[in-house]
C-alpha positions as CSV (number, residue, x, y, z in Angstrom):
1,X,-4.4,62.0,-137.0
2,X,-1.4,61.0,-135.2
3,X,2.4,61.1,-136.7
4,X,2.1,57.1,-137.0
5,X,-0.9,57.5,-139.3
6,X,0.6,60.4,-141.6
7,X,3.8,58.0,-142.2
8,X,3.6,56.0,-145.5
9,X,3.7,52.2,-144.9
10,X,7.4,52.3,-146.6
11,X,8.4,55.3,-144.0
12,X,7.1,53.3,-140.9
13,X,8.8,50.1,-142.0
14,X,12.5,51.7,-142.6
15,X,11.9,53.1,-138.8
16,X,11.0,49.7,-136.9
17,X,14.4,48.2,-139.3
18,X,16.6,51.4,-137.8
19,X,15.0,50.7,-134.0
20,X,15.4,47.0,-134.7
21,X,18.7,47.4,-136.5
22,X,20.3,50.3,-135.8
23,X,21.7,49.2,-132.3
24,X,23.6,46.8,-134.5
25,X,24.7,49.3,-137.0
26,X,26.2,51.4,-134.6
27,X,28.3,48.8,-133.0
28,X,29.5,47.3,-136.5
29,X,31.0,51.0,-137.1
30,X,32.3,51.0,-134.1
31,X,33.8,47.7,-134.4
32,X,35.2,49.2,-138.2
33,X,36.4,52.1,-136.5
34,X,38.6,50.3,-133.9
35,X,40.1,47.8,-136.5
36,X,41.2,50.8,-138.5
37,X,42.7,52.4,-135.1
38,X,44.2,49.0,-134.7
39,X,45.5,48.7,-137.7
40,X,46.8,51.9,-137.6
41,X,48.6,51.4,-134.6
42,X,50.1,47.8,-135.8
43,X,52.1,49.7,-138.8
44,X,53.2,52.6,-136.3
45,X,54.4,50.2,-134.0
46,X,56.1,48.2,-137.1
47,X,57.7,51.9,-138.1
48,X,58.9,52.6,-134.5
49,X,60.5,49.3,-134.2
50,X,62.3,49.4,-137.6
51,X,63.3,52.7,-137.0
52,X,65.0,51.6,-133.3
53,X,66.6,49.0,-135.3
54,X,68.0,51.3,-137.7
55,X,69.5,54.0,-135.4
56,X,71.1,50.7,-133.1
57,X,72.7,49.6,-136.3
58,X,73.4,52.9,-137.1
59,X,75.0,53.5,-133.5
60,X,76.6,50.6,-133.5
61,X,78.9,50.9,-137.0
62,X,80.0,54.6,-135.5
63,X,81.6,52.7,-132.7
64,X,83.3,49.9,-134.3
65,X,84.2,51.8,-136.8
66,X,84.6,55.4,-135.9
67,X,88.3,55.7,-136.0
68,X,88.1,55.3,-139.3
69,X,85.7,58.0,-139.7
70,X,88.4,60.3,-137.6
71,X,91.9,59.4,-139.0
72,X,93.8,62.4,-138.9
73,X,95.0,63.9,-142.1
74,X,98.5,64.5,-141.4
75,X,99.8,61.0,-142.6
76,X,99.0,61.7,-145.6
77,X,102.1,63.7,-146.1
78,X,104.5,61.6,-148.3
79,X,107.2,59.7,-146.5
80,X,105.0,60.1,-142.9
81,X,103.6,56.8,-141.5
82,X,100.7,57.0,-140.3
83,X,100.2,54.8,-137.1
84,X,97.1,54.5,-134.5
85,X,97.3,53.3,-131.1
86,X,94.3,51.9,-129.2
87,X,93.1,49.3,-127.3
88,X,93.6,46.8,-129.7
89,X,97.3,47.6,-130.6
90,X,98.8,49.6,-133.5
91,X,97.1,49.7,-136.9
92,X,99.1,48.8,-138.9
93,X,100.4,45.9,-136.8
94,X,103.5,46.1,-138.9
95,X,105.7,49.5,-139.5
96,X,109.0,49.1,-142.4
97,X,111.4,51.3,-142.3
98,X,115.1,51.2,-144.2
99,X,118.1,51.2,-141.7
100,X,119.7,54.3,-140.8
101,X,116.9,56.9,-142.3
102,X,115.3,59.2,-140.2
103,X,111.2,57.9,-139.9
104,X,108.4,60.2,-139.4
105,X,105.7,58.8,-137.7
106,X,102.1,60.4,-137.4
107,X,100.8,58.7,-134.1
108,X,96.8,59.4,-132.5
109,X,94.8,58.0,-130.6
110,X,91.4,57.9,-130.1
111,X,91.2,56.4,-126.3
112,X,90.1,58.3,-123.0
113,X,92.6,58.5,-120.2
114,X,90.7,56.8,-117.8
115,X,91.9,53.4,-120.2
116,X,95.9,54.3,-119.9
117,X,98.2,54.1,-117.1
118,X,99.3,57.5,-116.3
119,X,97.2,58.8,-119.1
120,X,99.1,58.1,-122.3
121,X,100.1,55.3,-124.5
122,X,103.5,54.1,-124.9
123,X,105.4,52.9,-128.3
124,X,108.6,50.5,-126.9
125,X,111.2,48.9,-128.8
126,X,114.4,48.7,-126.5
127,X,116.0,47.2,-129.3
128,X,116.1,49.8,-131.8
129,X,116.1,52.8,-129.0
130,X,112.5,53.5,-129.5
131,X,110.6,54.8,-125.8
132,X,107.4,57.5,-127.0
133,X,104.7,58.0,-125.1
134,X,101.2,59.7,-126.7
135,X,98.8,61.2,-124.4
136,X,95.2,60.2,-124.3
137,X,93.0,61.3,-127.3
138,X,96.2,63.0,-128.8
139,X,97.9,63.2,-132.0
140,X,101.6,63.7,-132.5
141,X,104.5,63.6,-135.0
142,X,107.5,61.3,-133.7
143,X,110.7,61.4,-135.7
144,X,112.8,58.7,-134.7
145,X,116.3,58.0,-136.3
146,X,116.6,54.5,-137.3
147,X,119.2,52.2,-136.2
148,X,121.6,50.7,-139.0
149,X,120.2,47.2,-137.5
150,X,117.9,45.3,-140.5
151,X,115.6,42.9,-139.0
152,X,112.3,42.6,-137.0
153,X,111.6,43.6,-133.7
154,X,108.8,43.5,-131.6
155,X,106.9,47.0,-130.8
156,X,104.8,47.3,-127.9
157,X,102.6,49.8,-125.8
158,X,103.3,49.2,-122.0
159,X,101.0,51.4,-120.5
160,X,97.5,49.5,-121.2
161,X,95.5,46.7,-121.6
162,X,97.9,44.4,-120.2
163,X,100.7,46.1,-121.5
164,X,104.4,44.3,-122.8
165,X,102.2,40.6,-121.4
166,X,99.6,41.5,-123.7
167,X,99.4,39.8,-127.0
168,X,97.2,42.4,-128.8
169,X,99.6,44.9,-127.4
170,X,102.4,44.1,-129.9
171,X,103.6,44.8,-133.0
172,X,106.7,44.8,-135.3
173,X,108.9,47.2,-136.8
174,X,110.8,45.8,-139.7
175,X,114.1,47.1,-140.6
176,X,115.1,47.1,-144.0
177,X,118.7,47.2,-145.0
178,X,119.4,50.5,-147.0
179,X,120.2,50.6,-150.6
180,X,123.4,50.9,-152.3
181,X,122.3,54.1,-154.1
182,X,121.3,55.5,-150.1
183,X,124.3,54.4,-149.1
184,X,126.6,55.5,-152.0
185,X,124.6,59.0,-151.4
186,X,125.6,59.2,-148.0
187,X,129.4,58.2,-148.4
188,X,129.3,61.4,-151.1
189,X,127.0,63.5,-149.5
């Protein structure tokens, strides 16, 4: 007896179905398989792309606002002002002071020296006697004795972006008339 005759009827039938379907089995778990790689692949290119978006958006917000991030700690010292020079101007745009005190001024910068004239950045008001300069990516305490001239005057840097013909370059310094108690402590004093 051969191997065909020692088969049951039910064992030869379910091996003509494999010969006659299994061909098509195989490539129906192939065709599984590579939708699942596919798939796969679809959610880690989803991942990737949300992740690049993240870490721009991420990389972005540390540069527009990184010198916030940095601010030196100095002006918090009571009676110091705390002033910032950049590209943009001064923050604040606006500095009071009372006429006659002496003002203490904590000045930085962030910017690089290749975006300053001779390296630094320069805080003008002929008017009230103020010339300072700030080298690039420095910090420094200016104490400047204020005239006894209330008003406002303009404040600019003349070393960048422009300079004095620049509009963002500007600022003000307002002078505030002293008090009668200041002054009645100074005619004493």
């Amino acid at each position: 007896m051969t191997d065909q005759e020692l088969l049951s009827r039910r064992e030869r039938r379910a091996l003509e179905r494999e010969s006659v379907h299994g061909p098509a089995a195989e490539r129906r778990k192939v065709r599984i398989a590579q939708r699942a790689r596919e798939s796969r692949n679809a959610r880690l290119r989803k991942l990737a792309f949300g992740g690049i978006v993240v870490a721009v958006l991420a990389i972005g917000g540390a540069l527009a606002f990184g010198d916030f991030f940095d601010r030196p700690t100095a002006g918090a010292t009571a009676g110091v002002i705390d002033v910032q020079s950049s590209m943009a101007g001064f923050t604040p745009s606006e500095i009071r002071v009372k006429a006659g005190e002496t003002a203490m001024m904590n000045w930085w910068t962030d910017d690089a020296a290749v975006h300053l004239t001779g390296g630094v950045h320069t805080m003008v008001a002929p008017d009230l006697g103020l010339y300072e300069e700030l080298p690039a990516e420095g910090n420094r305490t200016v104490v400047w004795q204020v005239p006894d001239k209330p008003g406002t005057y303009d404040v600019y840097c003349d070393s960048c972006c422009g300079g004095k013909d620049s509009p963002t370059m500007h600022g003000r310094i307002v002078v505030e008339p002293a008090s009668a108690a200041t002054t009645d402590r100074r005619v004493v004093g």
